[in-house]
C-alpha positions as CSV (number, residue, x, y, z in Angstrom):
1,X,0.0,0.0,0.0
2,X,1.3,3.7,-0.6
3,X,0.8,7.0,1.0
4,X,0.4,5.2,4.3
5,X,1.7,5.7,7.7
6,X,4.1,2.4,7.3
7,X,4.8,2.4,11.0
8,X,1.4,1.0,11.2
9,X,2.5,-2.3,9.0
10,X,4.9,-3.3,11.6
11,X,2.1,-3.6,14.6
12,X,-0.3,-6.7,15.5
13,X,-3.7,-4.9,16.2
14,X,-4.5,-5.0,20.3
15,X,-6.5,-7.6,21.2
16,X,-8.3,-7.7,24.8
17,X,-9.6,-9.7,27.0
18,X,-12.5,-12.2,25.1
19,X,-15.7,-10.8,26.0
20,X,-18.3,-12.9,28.3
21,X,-20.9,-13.0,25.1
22,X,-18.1,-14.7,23.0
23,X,-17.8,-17.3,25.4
24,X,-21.1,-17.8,25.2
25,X,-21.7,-18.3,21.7
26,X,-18.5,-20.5,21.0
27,X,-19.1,-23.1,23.9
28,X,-23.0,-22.2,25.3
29,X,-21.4,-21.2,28.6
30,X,-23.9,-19.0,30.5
31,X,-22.3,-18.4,34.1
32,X,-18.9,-17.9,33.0
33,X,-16.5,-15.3,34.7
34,X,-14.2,-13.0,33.3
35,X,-10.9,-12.6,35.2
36,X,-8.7,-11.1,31.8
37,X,-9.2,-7.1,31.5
38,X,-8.1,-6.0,35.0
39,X,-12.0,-4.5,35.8
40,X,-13.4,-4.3,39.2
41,X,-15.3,-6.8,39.7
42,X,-17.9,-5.2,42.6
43,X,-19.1,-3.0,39.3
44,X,-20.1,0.8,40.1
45,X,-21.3,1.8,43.7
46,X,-24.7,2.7,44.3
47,X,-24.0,6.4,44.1
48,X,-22.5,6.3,40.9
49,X,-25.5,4.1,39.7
50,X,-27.7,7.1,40.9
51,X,-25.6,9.5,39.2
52,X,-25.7,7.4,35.9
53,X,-29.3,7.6,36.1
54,X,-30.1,11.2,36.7
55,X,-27.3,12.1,33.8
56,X,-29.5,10.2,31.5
57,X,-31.9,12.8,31.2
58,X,-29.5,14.8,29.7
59,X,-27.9,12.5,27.0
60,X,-29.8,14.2,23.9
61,X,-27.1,16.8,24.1
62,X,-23.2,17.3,24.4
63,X,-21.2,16.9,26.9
64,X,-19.6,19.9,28.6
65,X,-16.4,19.4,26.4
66,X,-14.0,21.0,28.9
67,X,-15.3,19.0,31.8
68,X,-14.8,21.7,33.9
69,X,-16.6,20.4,37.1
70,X,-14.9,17.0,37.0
71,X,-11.6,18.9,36.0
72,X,-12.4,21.4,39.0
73,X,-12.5,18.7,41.5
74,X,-9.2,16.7,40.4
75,X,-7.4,19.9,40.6
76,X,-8.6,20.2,44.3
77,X,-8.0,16.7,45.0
78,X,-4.6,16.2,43.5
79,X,-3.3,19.3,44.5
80,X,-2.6,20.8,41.0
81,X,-3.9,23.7,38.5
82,X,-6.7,22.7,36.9
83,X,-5.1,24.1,33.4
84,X,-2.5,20.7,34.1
85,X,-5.2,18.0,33.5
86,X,-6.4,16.7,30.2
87,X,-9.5,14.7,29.7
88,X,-9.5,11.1,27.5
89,X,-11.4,8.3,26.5
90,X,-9.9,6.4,29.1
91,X,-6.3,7.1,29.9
92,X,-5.2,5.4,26.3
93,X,-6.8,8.6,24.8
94,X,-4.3,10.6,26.8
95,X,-1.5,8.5,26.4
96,X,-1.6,8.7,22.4
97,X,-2.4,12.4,23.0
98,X,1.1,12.4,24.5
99,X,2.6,10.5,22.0
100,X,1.2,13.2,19.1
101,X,2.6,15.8,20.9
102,X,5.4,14.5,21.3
103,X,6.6,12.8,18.2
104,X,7.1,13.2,14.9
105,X,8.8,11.3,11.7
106,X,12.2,10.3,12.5
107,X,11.7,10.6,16.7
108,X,11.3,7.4,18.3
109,X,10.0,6.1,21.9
110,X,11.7,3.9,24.7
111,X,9.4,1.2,26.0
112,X,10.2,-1.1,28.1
113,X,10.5,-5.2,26.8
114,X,6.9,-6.2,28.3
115,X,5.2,-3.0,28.5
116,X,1.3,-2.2,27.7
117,X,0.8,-2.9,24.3
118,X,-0.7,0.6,23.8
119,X,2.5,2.4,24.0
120,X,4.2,1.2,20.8
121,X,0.9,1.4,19.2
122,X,0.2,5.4,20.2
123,X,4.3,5.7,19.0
124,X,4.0,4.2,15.7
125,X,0.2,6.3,14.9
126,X,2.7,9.3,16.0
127,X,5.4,8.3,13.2
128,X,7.7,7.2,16.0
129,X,10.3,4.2,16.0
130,X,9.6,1.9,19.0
131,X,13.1,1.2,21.0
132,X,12.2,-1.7,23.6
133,X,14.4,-2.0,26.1
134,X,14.8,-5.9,28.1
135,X,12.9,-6.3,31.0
136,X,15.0,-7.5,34.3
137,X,12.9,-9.7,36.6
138,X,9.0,-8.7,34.8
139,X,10.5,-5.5,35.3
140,X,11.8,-2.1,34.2
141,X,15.4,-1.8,33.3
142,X,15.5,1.8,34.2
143,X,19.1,2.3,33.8
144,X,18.6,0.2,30.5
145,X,16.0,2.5,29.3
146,X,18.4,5.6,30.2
147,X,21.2,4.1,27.9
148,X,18.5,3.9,25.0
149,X,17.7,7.6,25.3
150,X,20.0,9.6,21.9
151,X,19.2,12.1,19.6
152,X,16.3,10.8,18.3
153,X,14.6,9.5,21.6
154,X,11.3,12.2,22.7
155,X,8.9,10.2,25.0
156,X,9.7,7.1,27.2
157,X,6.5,4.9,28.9
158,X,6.8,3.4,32.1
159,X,3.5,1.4,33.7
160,X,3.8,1.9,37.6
161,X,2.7,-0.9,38.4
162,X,3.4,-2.6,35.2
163,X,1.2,-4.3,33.7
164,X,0.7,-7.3,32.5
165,X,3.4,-8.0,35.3
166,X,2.5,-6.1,38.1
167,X,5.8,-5.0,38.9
168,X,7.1,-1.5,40.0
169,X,9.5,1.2,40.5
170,X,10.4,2.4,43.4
171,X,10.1,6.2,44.6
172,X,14.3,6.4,45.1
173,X,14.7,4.5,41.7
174,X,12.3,6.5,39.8
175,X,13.5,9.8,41.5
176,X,17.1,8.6,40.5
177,X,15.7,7.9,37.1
178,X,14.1,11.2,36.1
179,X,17.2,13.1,37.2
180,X,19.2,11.1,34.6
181,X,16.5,11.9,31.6
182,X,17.5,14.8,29.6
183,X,15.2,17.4,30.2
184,X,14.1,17.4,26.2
185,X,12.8,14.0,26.9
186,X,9.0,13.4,28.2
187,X,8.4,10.5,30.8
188,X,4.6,9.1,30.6
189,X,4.4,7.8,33.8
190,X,1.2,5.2,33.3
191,X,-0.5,4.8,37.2
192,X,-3.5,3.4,36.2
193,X,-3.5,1.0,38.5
194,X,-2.0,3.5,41.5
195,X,-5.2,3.6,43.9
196,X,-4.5,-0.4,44.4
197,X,-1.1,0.3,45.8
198,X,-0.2,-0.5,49.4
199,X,3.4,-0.1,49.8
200,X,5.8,2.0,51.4
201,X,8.4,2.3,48.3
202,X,5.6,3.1,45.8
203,X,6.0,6.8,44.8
204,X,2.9,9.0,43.9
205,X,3.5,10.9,40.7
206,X,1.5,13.9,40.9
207,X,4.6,14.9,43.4
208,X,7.1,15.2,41.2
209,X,5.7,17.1,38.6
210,X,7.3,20.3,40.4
211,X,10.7,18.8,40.1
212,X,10.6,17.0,36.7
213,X,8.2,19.5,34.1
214,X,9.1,16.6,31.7
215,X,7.1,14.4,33.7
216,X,3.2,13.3,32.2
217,X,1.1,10.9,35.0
218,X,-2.0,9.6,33.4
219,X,-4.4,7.9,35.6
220,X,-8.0,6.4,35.1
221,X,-11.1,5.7,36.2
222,X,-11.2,2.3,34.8
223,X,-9.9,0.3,37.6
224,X,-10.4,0.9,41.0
225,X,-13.1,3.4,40.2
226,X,-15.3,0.3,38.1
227,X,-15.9,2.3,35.5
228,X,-14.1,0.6,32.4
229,X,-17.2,0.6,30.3
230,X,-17.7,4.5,29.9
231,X,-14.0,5.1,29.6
232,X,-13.1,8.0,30.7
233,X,-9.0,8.9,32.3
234,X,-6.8,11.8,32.9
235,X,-3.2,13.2,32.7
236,X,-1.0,15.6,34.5
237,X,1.4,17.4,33.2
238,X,3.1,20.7,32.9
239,X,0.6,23.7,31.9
240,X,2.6,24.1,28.9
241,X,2.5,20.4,27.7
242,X,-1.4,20.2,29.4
243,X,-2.3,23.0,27.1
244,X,-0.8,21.2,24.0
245,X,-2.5,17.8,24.4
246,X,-5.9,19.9,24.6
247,X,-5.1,21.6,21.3
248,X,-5.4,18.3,19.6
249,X,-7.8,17.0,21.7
250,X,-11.2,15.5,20.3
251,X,-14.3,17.9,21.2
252,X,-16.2,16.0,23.7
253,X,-14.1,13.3,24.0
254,X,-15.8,12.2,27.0
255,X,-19.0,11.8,27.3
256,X,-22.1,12.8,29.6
257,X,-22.4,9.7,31.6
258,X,-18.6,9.4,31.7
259,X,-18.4,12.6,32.9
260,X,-21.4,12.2,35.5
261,X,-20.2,9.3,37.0
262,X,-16.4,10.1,37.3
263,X,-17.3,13.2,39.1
264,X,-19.4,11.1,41.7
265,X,-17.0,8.3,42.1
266,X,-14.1,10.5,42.9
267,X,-16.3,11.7,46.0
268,X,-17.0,8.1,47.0
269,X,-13.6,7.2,49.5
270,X,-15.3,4.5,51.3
271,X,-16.0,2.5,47.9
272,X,-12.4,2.7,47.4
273,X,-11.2,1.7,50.2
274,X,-13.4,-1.6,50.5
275,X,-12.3,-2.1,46.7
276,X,-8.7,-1.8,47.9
277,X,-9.0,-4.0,51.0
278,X,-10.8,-6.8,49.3
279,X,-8.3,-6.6,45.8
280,X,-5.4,-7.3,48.6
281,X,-7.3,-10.0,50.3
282,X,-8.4,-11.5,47.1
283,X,-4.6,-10.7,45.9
284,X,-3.2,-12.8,48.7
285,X,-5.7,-15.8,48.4
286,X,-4.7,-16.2,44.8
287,X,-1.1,-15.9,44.8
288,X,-1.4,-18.6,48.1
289,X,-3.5,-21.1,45.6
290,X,-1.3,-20.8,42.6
291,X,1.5,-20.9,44.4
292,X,0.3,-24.4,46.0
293,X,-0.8,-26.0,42.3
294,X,3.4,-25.2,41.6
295,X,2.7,-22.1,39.2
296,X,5.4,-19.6,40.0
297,X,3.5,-15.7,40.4
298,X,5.6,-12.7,39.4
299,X,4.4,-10.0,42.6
300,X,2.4,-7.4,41.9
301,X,1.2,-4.1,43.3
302,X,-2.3,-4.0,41.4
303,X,-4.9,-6.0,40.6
304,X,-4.1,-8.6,38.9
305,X,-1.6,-11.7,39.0
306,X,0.7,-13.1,36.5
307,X,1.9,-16.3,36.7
308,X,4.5,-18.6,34.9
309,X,2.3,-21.6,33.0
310,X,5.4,-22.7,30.9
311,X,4.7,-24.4,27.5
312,X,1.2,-25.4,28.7
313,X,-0.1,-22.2,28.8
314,X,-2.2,-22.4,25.7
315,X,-4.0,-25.7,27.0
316,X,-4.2,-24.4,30.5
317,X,-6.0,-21.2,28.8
318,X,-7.8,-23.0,26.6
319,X,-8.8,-25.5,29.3
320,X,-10.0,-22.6,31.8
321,X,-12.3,-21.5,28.7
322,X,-14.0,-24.8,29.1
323,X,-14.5,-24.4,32.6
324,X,-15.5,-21.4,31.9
325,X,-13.3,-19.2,33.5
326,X,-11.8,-16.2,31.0
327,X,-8.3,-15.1,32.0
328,X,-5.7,-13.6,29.4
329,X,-3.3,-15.0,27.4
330,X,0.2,-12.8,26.9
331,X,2.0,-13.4,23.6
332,X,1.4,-10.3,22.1
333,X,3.5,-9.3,25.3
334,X,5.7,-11.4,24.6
335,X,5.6,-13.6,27.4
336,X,4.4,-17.0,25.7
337,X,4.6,-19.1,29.3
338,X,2.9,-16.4,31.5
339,X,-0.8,-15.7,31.9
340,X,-2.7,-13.0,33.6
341,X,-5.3,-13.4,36.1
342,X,-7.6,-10.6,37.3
343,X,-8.4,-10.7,41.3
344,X,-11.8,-11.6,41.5
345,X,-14.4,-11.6,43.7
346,X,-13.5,-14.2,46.6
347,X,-16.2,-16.7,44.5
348,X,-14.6,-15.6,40.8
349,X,-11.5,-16.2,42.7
350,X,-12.1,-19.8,43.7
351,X,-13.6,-21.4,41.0
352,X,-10.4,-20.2,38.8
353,X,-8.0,-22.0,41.8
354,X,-10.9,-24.9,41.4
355,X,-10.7,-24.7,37.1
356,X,-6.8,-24.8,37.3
357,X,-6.4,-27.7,39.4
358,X,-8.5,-29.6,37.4
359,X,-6.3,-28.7,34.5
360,X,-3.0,-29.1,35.6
């Protein structure tokens, strides 16, 4: 083909987690549970629900395209100027966003070996080259990626926690890290998972923007927040950069309901909490009972586990379909022997242990 973008050519399409209704229609499986995608599994809480419902009334027209109220109350919450946040369809909106911004024909992007498969893909859209750097341990080779910074490098990714491996960086080793990243050089620093974290070590992001104003965080409301299905995430970022990514920004990118429900869930601390508490219970009941079957789990900080299947890991996947029990395959991560569970609810979570003994 000519007069194409031939970055494009080199990548696989992304390919999530298979739906519940697929399942259904390939093996007439009606109660199966789907453990792939990283979701909450408690759903929305009740006040978002109520939220949801009263926006409804309002879904003949746009959407207020700035999303000033929800905007309004980040700023508050995080601590920042309201003119640092952009809006997205979900944080991937906001991390291509980046990626325009930052790139163009004959720049490229540091990744690391096992990173989120949107990076590369929002790099290559930009007209970027993809540098991937090796993993060490599941995890990110930060001096490695600092060696892969030259000339031609203007955006590096890094997933804190990672996924699909769950691993992280350190506040003392990311601190060290952004200190050694040229200042012409923009670090995405993906938390989408960050509300999950329970550790000491874990840094927060939004701190460091003062120190580092090459630093982007992006965040979501997919994960902890349940609300994967209206899509709707954020970034912070310098005013200057901010102002950038909203130049090219869709109008109404986000949508009413999106909008609605974000703004209500951000008020809601107690749903959070008990989403927190029982992902770390769940957590810890699933790395016990894979652990015991002789799978050996990579940790993780968010809310999911990957685990080490070895050459079996297309049977074992294919034999938890059967069952079913959805969880996600990860070649097109690269990691052929590994799959990826969600943390379930503590039912989800046993009849997966129950399905993979059964298996194995």
């Amino acid at each position: 083909m000519e007069n194409i973008n031939t970055r494009v050519l080199e990548l696989a399409p992304y390919h999530p987690g298979k739906p519940l209704e697929e399942l259904s229609r390939q093996l007439g499986i009606g109660d199966a549970i789907k453990l792939a995608s990283n979701e909450n599994p408690r759903g929305p809480g009740q006040n978002v629900r109520r939220a949801l419902a009263d926006a409804m009334k309002g879904t003949s027209r746009y959407p207020d395209s700035s999303g000033y109220r929800l905007k309004r109350m980040l700023a508050d919450r995080l601590g920042v100027d309201e003119a640092q946040i952009t809006l997205g369809n979900g944080s991937n909106d906001v991390l291509e966003l980046a990626a325009r911004v930052a790139l163009s024909p004959g720049s490229e992007g540091v990744v690391d070996e096992h990173c989120f498969v949107v990076y590369p893909l929002a790099i290559a859209a930009a007209h970027g080259t993809v540098t991937r750097v090796a993993s060490i341990n599941w995890g990110h080779d930060l001096d490695g990626m600092v060696a892969a910074i030259d000339s031609a490098t203007r955006i590096v990714y890094i997933a804190n926690p990672n996924n699909p491996t769950g691993t992280w960086v350190t506040k003392s080793e990311l601190e060290k890290f952004l200190r050694r990243v040229p200042e012409r050089v923009w670090v995405v620093l993906d938390e989408a998972y960050f509300e999950y974290v329970e550790r000491d070590d874990y840094p927060d992001g939004i701190r460091m923007l003062v120190d580092h104003r090459n630093l982007i965080v992006t965040r979501t409301f997919s994960k902890i927040y349940g609300l994967a299905g209206l899509r709707i995430g954020y970034s912070v970022a310098s005013i200057e950069f901010a102002d950038l990514m909203n130049r090219i920004r869709q109008p109404f990118n986000v949508n009413a309901l999106a909008l609605a429900a974000a703004e209500t869930a951000l008020t809601d601390d107690e749903y959070v909490v008990t989403s927190r508490h029982l992902n770390m219970t769940g957590m810890d009941y699933l790395v016990d009972g894979i652990g015991k079957l002789g799978f050996r789990v990579i940790p993780s900080a968010g809310n999911f586990v990957c685990f080490e299947s070895g050459q079996a890991s297309d049977a074992i996947y294919e034999g938890l379909l059967e069952l079913g029990v959805i969880v996600r395959p990860l070649k097109n991560y690269g990691m052929r022997e590994h799959l990826r569970v969600t943390v379930g609810l503590h039912h989800e979570n046993e009849r997966f242990l129950e399905a993979l003994s059964q298996i194995t």
